[in-house]
C-alpha positions, 0 to 999 in steps of 0.5 A, a space after each residue: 740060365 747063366 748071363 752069356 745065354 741070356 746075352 745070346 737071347 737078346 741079339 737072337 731076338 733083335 735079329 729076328 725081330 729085324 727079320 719079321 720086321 722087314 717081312 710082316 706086313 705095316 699094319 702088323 709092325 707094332 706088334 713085332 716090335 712090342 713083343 720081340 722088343 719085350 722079351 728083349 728087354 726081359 733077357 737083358 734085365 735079367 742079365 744084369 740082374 744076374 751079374 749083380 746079385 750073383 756075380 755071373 760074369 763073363 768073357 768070350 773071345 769072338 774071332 781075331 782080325 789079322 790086319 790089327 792083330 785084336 781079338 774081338 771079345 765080348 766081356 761083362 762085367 759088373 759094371 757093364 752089368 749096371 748099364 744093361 741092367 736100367 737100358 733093359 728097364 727102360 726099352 721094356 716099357 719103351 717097346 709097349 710105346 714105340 709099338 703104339 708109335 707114342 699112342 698115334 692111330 697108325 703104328 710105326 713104319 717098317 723102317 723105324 722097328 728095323 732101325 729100332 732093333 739095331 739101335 737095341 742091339 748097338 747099345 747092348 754091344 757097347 756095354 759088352 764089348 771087351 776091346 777097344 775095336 769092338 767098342 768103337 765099331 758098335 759106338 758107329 752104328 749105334 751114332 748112325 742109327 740114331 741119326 737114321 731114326 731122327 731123319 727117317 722117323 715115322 712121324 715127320 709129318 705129324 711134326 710139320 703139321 698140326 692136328 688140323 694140318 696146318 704147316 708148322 711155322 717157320 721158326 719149328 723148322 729150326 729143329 726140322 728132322 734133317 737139321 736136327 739129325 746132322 748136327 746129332 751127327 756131326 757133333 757124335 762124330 767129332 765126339 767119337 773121334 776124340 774118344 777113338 784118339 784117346 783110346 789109341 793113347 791107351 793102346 800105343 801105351 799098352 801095345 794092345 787093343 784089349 781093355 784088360 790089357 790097357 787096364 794092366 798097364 795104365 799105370 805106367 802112363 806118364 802124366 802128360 799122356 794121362 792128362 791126353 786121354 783124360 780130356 779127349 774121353 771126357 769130352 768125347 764122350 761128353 758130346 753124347 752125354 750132354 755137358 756143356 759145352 757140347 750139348 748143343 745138339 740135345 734140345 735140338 735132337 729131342 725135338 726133332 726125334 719121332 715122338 716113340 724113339 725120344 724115350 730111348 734117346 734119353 733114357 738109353 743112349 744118354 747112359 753110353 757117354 756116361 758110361 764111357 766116361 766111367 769106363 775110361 777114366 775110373 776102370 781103364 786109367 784110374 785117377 792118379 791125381 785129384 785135378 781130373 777129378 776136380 775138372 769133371 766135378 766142376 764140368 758136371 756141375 756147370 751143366 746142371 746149373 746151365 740146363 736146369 736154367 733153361 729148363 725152368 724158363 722153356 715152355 716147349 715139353 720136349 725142349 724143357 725136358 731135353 735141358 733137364 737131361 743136360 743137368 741130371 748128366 752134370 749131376 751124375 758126371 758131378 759125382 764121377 769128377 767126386 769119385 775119382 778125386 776121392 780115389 786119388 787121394 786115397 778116400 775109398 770108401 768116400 770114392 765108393 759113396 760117390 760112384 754109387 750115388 752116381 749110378 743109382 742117379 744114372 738108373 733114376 734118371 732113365 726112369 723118370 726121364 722115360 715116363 716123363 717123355 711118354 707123358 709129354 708125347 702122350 700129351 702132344 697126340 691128345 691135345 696137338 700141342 707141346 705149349 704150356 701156355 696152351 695146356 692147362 686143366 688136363 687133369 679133367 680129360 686125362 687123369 691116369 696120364 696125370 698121375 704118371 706125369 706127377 710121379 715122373 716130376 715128383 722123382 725128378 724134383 727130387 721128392 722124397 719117397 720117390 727114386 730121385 731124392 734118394 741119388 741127388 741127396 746121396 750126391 749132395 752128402 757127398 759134396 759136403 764129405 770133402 772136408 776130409 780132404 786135405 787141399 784147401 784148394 780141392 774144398 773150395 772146388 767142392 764148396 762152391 760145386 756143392 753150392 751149385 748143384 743145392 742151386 741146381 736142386 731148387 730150381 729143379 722144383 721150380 721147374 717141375 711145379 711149373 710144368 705140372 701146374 701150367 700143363 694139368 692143373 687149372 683152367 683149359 686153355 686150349 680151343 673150346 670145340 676140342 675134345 680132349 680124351 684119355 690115352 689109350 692103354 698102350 700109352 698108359 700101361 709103360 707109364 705105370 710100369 716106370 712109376 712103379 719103378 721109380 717108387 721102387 726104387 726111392 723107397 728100397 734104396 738099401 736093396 738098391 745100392 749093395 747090388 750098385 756096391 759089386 760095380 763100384 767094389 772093383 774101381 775103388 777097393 771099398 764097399 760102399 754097403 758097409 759105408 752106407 747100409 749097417 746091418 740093423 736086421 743082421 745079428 751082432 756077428 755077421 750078415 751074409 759073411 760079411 763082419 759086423 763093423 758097427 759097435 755092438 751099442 750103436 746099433 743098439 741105440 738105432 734098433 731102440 728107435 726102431 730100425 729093426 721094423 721089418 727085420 722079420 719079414 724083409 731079407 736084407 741089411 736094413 731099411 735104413 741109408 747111414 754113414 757113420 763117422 768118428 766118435 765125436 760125431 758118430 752120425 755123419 747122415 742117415 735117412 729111411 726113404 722106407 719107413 718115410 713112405 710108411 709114415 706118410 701113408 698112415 698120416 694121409 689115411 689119418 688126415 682123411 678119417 679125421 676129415 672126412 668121417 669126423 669134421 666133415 660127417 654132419 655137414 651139408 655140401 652146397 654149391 655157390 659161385 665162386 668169388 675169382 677176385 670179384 670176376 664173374 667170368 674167369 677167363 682162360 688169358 686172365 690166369 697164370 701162364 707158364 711163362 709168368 711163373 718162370 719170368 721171376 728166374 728169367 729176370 734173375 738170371 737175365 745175365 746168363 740169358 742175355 736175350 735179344 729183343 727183335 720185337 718192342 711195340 705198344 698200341 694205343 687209343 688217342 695216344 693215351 690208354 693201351 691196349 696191347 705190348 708186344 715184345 718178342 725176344 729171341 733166345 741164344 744159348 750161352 755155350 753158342 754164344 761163348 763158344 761157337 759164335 766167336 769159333 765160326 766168326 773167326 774160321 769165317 774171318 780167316 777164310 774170307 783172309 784166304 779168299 783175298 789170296 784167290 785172286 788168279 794172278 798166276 806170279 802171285 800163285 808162284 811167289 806162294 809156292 816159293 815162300 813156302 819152300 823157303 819157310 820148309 828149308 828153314 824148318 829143316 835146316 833148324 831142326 838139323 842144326 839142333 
């Protein structure tokens, strides 16, 4: 079946997936939207699969609008290929979640499977859309929906009442669905404005609305020009991807967002500002100069030091996790800025590392971010909480919900054998690649990113030890009268599916990025599979057409340690990530995510026989109390919270917090032995502190200036009108005397 068919599969199935929608009955909404959102998902997976692998392509003009003279037209090309690709595999299993409305009693509402299919469908358009036009009308829709899906959630209730419906407190009411969904809004608009703005630069440059055309006459762009579109796509779309400094509304929008509909929002309509991004700045307007490059390169990395930061520091699930998208955002944007400074100074096959690190982390990134939200809502409607320090001991009760969790933070901890390691090290590998470059002020940019993002990389673990230890590991420290109980199937069956992925994807990464090399190829004129995959199952002489570029003895010396294992059984270049440099250092770095999870599995099974069957066969097992620290009965409070494992990094980098104490009281007995410290401290982001607390006091100051002038004298009125047109004629009279 050829792409646009498969294409025409998905629209047709969301439309009617609208349709039976508004006609089946409540009860049978979750049904609709599992299965038409499944077979969805499965024609768009194999759309992208199939302009990848097999180079199927397309472009079909629709009908033309007379007022502005465009052709609106769908076209698919590689790298839209790669973004349908990871949104198929995320709402496939999102699908099977949202029907169960995130594993609540009752299924979604008819107006969230209504809401839910047009978002699938405005998602999958902007990814097609082959003129500035279309995309810019999909982008709208996709922008309302989501903010209709935030205000109109099926489960705003749930989230103003706890489990024995109590009224949230007061302080919950700052993410409150209708707060949340208009800053979401307000912010995606000003976004899409400025994108809209720099897409009319290209035009005016291009004297067309169609993107092939706006490719072709990029280049004669002045720099002045380029520079506009740079920073207006950049940030623009920068708004719906996260960075710093418009990420405010992301933690915000995940809270507030129903618990069915937060796995798209970050593992979907994430992808867009990123895609948006790479579309503009690396395919329509390709870098001419390293600055661009270095300004994403540093942007990205300041949001993924920034979000990670508040991530490790947040006990909130959701809040937790919505900072960790801002810093996987930064990493992948990190890696595009990396990319198009090694384009412009004419590095293609560094550029093309860069770009497929940057995609493969964009896939693992809507992997593990999704099941680690169908984790965190799994956890929310079992116990009635999103606190860490409420949580704990969990493993006991929910099990298979653990072992989807632990997988989702192992990969995104960047572990090895699992999906995140792969990308993130690839990335970092990348970073310290700019020794090529011959700027000393471009290496230093790349030094002291590199610097921030191996930060960025070790407190992600921190992060993510916490978050499983706090929340499934120890004592439980919920009520002793609630019963906790495993999720249902329709919970656990997306989360196994996107572990599986997620481990799929770390442990064949060399499968992985010569299907990633056909959308990069394209943007830099360089294969990153000859750069990174070398041909050790391969003869000599070629593999699939492709010349042997690998001295004969090189890969000889690698087959002796054994990189040809498998060659006999997998198809393929190899199961080894290499880069070769010059002769003196004929290794620049190489690794087999493959062959570690082979070996780690034979050192586990290895360790258990020893153990198990051997140390341990003769022994007899008896049972005593345990020691505690001399404590005879270990108290939930006395245990470590999730706030005492972070409070080291929350003091470290208390310049960067800077929190305000509202409360600081002490209780005593006879003024002389304490018994309780109370100190509240309340939390400012830092791009609100730096950025829009100073804006808001100075358009609050300037209008409460103008107010003064409304004062209702009618001469004064006058004597305004009159100095304004004095001021114009003078405007005139200078420009007509120049």
């Amino acid at each position: 079946m050829d792409t646009p068919t498969l294409i025409s599969i998905f629209f047709v199935l969301c439309g009617v997936g609208i349709l039976l929608s508004l006609a089946a009955p409540p009860s049978r909404q979750g049904n609709v939207l599992a299965w038409l959102g499944c077979f969805a998902s499965i024609a768009l997976v194999l759309a992208g699969a199939s302009a990848l692998l097999a180079g199927k392509t397309f472009s079909q003009p629709l009908w033309t609008l007379p007022g502005l003279a465009a052709t609106l037209t769908l076209k698919m090309d590689s790298l839209s290929a790669v973004f349908i690709f990871a949104t198929g595999l995320v709402l496939f299993p999102a699908s099977i979640f949202a029907g169960g409305s995130g594993g609540r009693p009752q299924g979604p509402s008819r107006a969230f499977t209504v809401f839910m299919f047009g978002l699938h469908a405005s998602i999958a358009l902007i990814f097609v859309a082959g003129d500035v036009v279309l995309f810019l009308l999909a982008w709208e829709a996709m922008s309302i929906l989501c903010w209709l899906l935030i205000v109109c959630g099926e489960d705003r209730r749930w989230k103003m009442e706890d489990r024995d419906g109590n009224r949230a407190a007061p302080s919950s009411m700052l993410h409150s669905p209708s707060s949340s969904g208009y800053l979401l809004l307000a912010m995606g608009e000003a976004g899409t404005l400025a994108a809209a703005l720099g897409f009319l630069l290209l035009a005016v440059g291009a004297g067309s609305l169609d993107f092939g055309t706006i490719k072709s006459a990029a280049p004669g762009l002045g720099v002045g020009v380029q520079w506009m579109v740079f920073l207006l796509s950049f940030f623009g779309f920068g708004v719906k991807a996260g960075l710093v400094p418009v990420n405010s509304w992301l933690p915000r929008a995940y809270v507030a967002a129903p618990r069915a509909f937060v796995p798209v929002l970050a593992g979907a309509t994430l992808n867009l500002g990123l895609y948006g991004i790479l579309r503009v700045n690396a395919d329509l307007m390709p870098a001419t100069h390293a600055a661009p490059g270095l300004v994403a390169l540093t942007a990205g990395t300041l949001s993924a030091l920034v979000g990670i930061l508040y991530a490790t520091t947040d006990n909130d699930l959701k809040i937790m996790l919505g900072h960790s998208s801002i810093e996987n955002a930064g990493i992948i944007v990190a890696g595009f800025g990396a990319g198009m400074v090694f384009v412009a100074t004419n590095h293609p096959a560094l550029a093309a590392i860069a770009f497929v690190a940057a995609l493969y982390h964009s896939i693992n990134h809507s992997l593990y971010k999704t099941l680690l939200f169908f984790g965190a809502g799994t956890v929310e409607v079992q116990t009635g909480t999103r606190d860490m320090d409420k949580l704990g001991g969990l493993i006991k009760w929910m099990p298979l919900t653990a072992l989807g969790f632990l997988i989702g933070t192992l990969s995104i901890a960047a572990l090895p054998p699992f999906n995140g390691f792969v990308s993130e090290w690839l990335t970092l590998q990348t970073m310290l690649r700019s020794a090529e470059l011959s700027s000393t002020g471009a290496k230093m940019v790349f030094a002291l990113c590199g610097a921030g993002l191996a930060l960025t990389a070790a407190l992600a673990v921190t992060c993510f030890v916490k978050v499983f230890a706090m929340s499934f590991l120890g004592m439980q420290r919920l009520g002793e009268n609630q019963k906790v109980s495993e999720a249902k199937s329709g919970a656990l069956a997306p989360m196994a599916i996107l572990a599986a992925l997620c481990l799929a994807f770390g442990v064949l990464p060399t499968y992985v990025i010569p299907a990633l090399d056909t959308a990069t190829n394209p943007l830099v004129g360089a294969s990153a599979s000859d750069a990174l995959v070398p041909p050790f199952f391969a003869s000599n002489s070629a593999q699939g057409g492709r010349p042997q570029r690998l001295p004969p003895a090189f890969v000889e010396d690698f087959r002796n340690l054994g990189a040809q294992v498998g060659q006999n059984v997998l198809p393929g270049r190899g199961l080894v990530v290499l880069h070769r440099g010059g002769t003196e250092n004929p290794v620049v770095f190489a690794m087999s995510t493959a062959y570690t999870f082979v070996a780690l599995i034979f050192l586990l099974l290895a360790t258990y026989v020893v153990i198990r069957l051997w140390l341990t066969r003769d022994r007899k097992l008896s049972r005593r109390m345990r020691w505690d620290g001399g404590v005879r009965n270990l108290l939930p409070e006395m245990t470590y919270t999730a706030t005492g494992f972070s409070n080291p990094v929350r003091v470290i980098f208390d310049a960067v917090f800077r929190p305000t104490t509202v409360e600081d009281t002490r209780e005593t007995v006879a003024e002389h032995f304490r018994t309780a410290i109370r100190r509240e401290k309340e939390r400012v982001h830092l791009v609100d502190k730096l950025v829009f607390h100073p804006v808001r006091t100075a358009v609050m100051w300037f209008a409460g200036r103008l107010a003064r002038m409304h004062h209702g004298r009618f001469n004064a009125y006058a004597a305004y009108a009159l100095l304004m047109l004095l001021v114009a004629l003078v405007v005139f009279l200078l420009f007509q005397t120049s």
